[in-house]
N, C-alpha and C positions, 0 to 999 in steps of 0.2 A: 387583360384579354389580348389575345395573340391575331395579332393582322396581315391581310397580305396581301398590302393596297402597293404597286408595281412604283415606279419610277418618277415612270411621266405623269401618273395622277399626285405621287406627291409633291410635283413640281406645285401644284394647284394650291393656294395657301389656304383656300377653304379646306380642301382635302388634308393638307398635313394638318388642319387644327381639330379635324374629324379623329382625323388617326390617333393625334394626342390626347384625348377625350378617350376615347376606346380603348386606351391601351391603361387606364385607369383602373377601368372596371374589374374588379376583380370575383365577379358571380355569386357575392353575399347573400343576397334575397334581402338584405335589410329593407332594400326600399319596397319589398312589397307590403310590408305591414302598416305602409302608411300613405298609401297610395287609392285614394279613392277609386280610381275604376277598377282596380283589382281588388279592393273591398267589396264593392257591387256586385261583380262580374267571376272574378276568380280565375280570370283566363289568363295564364302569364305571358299573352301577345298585349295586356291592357294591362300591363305593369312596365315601371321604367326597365328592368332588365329586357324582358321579353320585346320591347320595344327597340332598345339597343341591338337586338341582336337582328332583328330585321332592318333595323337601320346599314348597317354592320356591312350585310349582307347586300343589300341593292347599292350603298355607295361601292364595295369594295369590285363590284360586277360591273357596274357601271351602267348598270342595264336599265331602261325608265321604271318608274313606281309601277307598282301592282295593286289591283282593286282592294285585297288582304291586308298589303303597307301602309294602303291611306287610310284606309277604315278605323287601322288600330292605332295610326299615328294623329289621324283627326278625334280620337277618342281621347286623347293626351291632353288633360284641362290645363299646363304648363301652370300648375299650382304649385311647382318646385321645394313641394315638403318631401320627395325622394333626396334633392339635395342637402337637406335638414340634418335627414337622417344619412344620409351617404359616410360610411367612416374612410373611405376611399376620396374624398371630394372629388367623386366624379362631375363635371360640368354638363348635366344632360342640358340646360338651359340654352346654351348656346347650339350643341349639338342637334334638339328637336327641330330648332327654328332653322338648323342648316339642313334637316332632312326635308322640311316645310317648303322649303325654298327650291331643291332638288323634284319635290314631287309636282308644284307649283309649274314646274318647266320643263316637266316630264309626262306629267298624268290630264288627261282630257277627263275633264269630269261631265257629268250628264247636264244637259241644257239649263234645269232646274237649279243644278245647284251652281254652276255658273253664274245665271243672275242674281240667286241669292245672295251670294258672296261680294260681287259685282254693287250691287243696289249696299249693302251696308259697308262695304268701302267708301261710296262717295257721300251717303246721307248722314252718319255717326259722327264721322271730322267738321261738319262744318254746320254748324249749331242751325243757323239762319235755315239750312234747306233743309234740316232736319224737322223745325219745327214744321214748315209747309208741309212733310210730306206725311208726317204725324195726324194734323188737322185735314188731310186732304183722306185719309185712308179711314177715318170713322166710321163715315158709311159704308165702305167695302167689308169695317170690318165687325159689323154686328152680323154679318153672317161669315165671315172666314174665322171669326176667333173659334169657333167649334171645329174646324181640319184639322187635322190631325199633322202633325210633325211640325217642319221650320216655319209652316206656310202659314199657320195656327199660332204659334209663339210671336209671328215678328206682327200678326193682325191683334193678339193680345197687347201690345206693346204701344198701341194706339190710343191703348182707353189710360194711359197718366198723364194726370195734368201736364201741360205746355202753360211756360211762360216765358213773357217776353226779354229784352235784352234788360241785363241788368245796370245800374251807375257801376258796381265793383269790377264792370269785366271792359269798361273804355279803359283804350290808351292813356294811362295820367300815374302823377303820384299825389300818395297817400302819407302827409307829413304825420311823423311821432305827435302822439296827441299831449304826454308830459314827460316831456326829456328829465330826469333827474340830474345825470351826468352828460357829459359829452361821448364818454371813454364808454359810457354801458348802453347807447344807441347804434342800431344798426339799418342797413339798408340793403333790402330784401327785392330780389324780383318774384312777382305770384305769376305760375303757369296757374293760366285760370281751367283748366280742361276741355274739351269739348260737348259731349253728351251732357255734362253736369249742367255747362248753361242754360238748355234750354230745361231740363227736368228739375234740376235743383239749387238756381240762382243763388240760393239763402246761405250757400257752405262756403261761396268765396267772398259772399258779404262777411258774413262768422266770422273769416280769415282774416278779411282785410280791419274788421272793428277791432279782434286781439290785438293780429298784431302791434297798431296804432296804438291800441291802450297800453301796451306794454313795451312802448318806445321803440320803436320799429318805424323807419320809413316801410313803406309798403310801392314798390312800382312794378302799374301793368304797363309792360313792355310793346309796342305797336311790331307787328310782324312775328308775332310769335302764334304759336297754333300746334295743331295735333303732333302731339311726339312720336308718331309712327310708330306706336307698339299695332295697332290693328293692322296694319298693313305689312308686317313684320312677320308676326303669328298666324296672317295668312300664306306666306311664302313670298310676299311680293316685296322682297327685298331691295329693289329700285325706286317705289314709290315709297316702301321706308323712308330711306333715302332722302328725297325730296324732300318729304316733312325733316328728316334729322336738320338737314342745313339748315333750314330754314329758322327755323330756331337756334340754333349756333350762332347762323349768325346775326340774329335780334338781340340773344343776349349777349354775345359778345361787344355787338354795339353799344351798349345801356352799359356793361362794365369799362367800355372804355370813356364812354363819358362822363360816367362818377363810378370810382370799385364798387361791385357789389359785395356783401359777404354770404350773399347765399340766393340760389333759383330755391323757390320752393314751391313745393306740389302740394295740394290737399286730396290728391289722387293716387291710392298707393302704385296703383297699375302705373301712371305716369311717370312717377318716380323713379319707380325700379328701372322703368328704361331708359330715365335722363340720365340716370344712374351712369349706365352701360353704355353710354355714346363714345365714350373715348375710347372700347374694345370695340365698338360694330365701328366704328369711322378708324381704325390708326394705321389702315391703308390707305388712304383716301391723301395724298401730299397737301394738298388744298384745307385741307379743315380737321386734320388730325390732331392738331396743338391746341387749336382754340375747341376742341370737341372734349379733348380731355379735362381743359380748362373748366367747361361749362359741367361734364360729368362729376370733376372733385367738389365743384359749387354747388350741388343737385342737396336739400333737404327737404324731408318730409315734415309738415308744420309743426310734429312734434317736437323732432328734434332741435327745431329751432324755438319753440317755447321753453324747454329744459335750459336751454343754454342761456333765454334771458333770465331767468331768475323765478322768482315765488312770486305765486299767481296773484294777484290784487281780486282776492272775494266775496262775495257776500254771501249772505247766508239765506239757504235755498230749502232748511229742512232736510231729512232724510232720505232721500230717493234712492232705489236699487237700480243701478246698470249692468244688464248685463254685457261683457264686452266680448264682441267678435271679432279675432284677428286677422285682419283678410290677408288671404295667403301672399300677396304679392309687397305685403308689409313684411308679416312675421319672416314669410319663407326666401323671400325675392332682395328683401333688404336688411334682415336680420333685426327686425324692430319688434320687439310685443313687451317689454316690462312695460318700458317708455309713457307709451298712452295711459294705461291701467292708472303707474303711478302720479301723470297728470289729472288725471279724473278722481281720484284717492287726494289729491290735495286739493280740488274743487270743492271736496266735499261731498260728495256722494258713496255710496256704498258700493262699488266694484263687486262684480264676481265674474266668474267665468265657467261657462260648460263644460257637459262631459266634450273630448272628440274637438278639441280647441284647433285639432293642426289642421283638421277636413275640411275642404273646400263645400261653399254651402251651393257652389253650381253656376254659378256668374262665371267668373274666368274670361272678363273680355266678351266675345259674339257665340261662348260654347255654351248660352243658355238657350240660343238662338237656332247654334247649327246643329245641339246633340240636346233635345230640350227632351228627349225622353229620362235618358242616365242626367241632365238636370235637374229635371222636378221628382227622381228619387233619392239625390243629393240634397235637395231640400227639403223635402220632408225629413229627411233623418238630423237635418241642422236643426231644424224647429221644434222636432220632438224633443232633442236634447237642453235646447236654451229655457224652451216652458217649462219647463222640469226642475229652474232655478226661480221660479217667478220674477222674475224681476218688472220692476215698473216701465222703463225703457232697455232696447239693444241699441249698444252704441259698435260703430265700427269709423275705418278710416278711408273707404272706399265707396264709389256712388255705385259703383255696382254691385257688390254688396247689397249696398242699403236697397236696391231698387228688388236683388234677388228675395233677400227675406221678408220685408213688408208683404211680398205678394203669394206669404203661403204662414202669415201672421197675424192679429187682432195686435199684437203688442208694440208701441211706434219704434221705429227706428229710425236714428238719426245718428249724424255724423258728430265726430269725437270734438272737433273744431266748435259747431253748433252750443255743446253744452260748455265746455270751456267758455264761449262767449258769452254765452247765459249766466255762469255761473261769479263772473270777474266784470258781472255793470252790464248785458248787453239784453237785446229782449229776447223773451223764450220763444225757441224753435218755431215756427210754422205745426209741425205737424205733431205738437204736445199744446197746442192754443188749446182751453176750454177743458181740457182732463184731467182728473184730481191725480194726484201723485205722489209718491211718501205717505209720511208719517201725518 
């Protein structure tokens, strides 16, 4: 794609990494085949091309965002299966979150959704006020969950259960429960996530019993917290920020008081962006080395289950999984045999739906801030996975799991969860009491 961003904007190092993004593209259309809102919609302003090009077009002008830009750029679920498919590798991932951030500083948005945005930045990151403001909103919202739009979705979002803090999510370590060798033990820092605490405690308890049983120290790290992808993917690139260091440097401290061989997430969203810290931070002189440090150490629990060895299991009878790969796994970190073939060595019967690479409409707070083209994103995930019968959906993300249970009879839980169960640990919470298999 041909640019004709001047001088002094490309002095701008966010500008010349725009420029380098854009001059990739080469007008395929690949990525609208697989791009759910131009699935939906069909508008090629609500495809990655069509969105690039209005990108394109307000950085290279310089001029602030337009009601047109943000609508179609807030429509963008950053499910990053355009990148999937990109045979250009274009980087839209980087590039959307830099138009995010431009319109962020540019575009005054209406009162409404100010607060909206406002109120789930500061209640989402930080488990404790989230659960308050969960428990405080019940009664507002046996009559606001029937509104219609965000005001309706985020009053919906009060009725799942809240629980309290977990033992998996204190400050501590978790010693290997039977070391075989010395040489085949490792020691793991768990980002325990935020929202997950208070909704689904039971996935970094899962975490931390595997690990353990599969020779794994396990340490929660004190000072660690929200990895700024929400903050990120809303434009607010400085309170990023703030969460990034923060975390750098908790685990850089914890690696320097014993190595670690691996941060891991049981959060694909999380991941993808602990991933990414050594590209957002390698401006940063202060925190650029140990940012990169911490990004090369970043696994997903999968990966770091494959790499101990053969799972220790017992035998659970036949049960059908279906498995969802949440885009910010398969798409954002290039993961989806991985899980399938851990759950295939548990023991369970694996499949997988039509439409595997489609976002089921989670994507972070876009079930929240776009819950219409949401909940017809989910309906169309759910039609497809019932259609495989399976006994459980498993995936690797709590948003996900929070997306599809709530437009499903059939449970879902997390890939970690049955892994635990299946290798000595107790079944899931939310499969207690249901007959299952064979």
């Amino acid at each position: 794609m041909q640019t004709k961003f001047d001088i002094l904007q490309l002095a701008k190092p966010e500008i010349a990494e725009a420029e380098r993004v854009l001059r990739k593209c080469v007008h395929c259309g690949f990525c609208l085949a697989t791009c759910p809102t131009y699935i939906l919609l069909g508008d090629e302003r609500d495809s990655p091309r069509g969105r690039i090009y209005m990108i394109k077009d307000m950085l290279e002008s310089g001029r602030a965002a337009d009601t047109a830009t943000v609508r179609h750029v807030d429509r963008c679920l950053s499910c990053l299966s355009c990148m999937t498919t990109c045979p250009s590798s274009v980087d839209y991932m980087h590039l959307v979150d830099h138009a995010r951030s431009h319109i962020a500083q540019t575009y005054r948005r209406p009162l409404v959704q100010r607060l909206l945005r406002r109120l789930l930045a500061i209640l989402l990151p930080r488990p404790n006020l989230f659960r308050v403001a969960i428990i405080a909103a019940r009664g507002p919202a046996l009559l606001g969950q029937f509104l219609p739009g965000s005001i309706g979705a985020l009053m919906r979002l009060s009725f799942h259960p809240i629980h309290g803090p977990s033992w998996a999510d204190r400050a501590q370590t978790f010693p290997a429960k039977d070391v075989e060798s010395a040489g085949k033990r490792k020691r793991v820092a768990l980002l325990n996530g935020c929202v997950q605490k208070a909704l689904a405690p039971e996935i970094n308890e899962a975490t931390v019993r595997l690990l353990t049983r599969h020779d794994c120290e396990v340490v929660v790290v004190r000072g660690a917290g929200c990895c700024g992808a929400l903050s990120l993917h809303q434009g607010e690139r400085a309170e990023a920020e703030t969460w990034m260091r923060s975390n750098v440097d908790a685990f850089s401290a914890e690696h320097e008081r014993g190595p670690l061989d691996a941060v891991v997430s049981n959060a694909s969203g999380c991941g993808t962006m602990v991933k990414d810290y050594g590209v957002l931070m390698r401006d940063d002189a202060a925190m650029a080395e140990n940012a990169a440090l911490i990004a090369g150490m970043a696994r997903d629990v999968s990966e770091v289950m494959e790499d101990l060895g053969p799972l220790k299991t017992v035998d659970l009878g036949k049960i059908r999984v279906a498995y969802h790969g949440a885009c910010s796994l398969q798409h954002g970190q290039k993961i989806h045999a991985g899980p399938k073939a851990l759950l295939a060595a548990a023991g369970f019967d694996v499949c997988e739906a039509a439409e595997g690479h489609l976002c089921c409409g989670s994507a972070g707070t876009y079930n929240m801030l776009q819950p219409e083209l949401a909940e017809r994103m989910l309906a169309r995930k759910v039609e497809v996975i019932e259609q495989v019968t399976p006994d459980i959906i498993a995936t690797g993300n709590i948003g996900c799991m929070t997306q599809i249970s709530s437009g499903t009879q059939i449970p879902v839980v997390h890939t970690v969860e049955l892994l635990d169960w299946a290798t000595g640990g107790p079944i899931p919470p939310s499969l207690a009491g249901r007959t299952l298999g064979e």
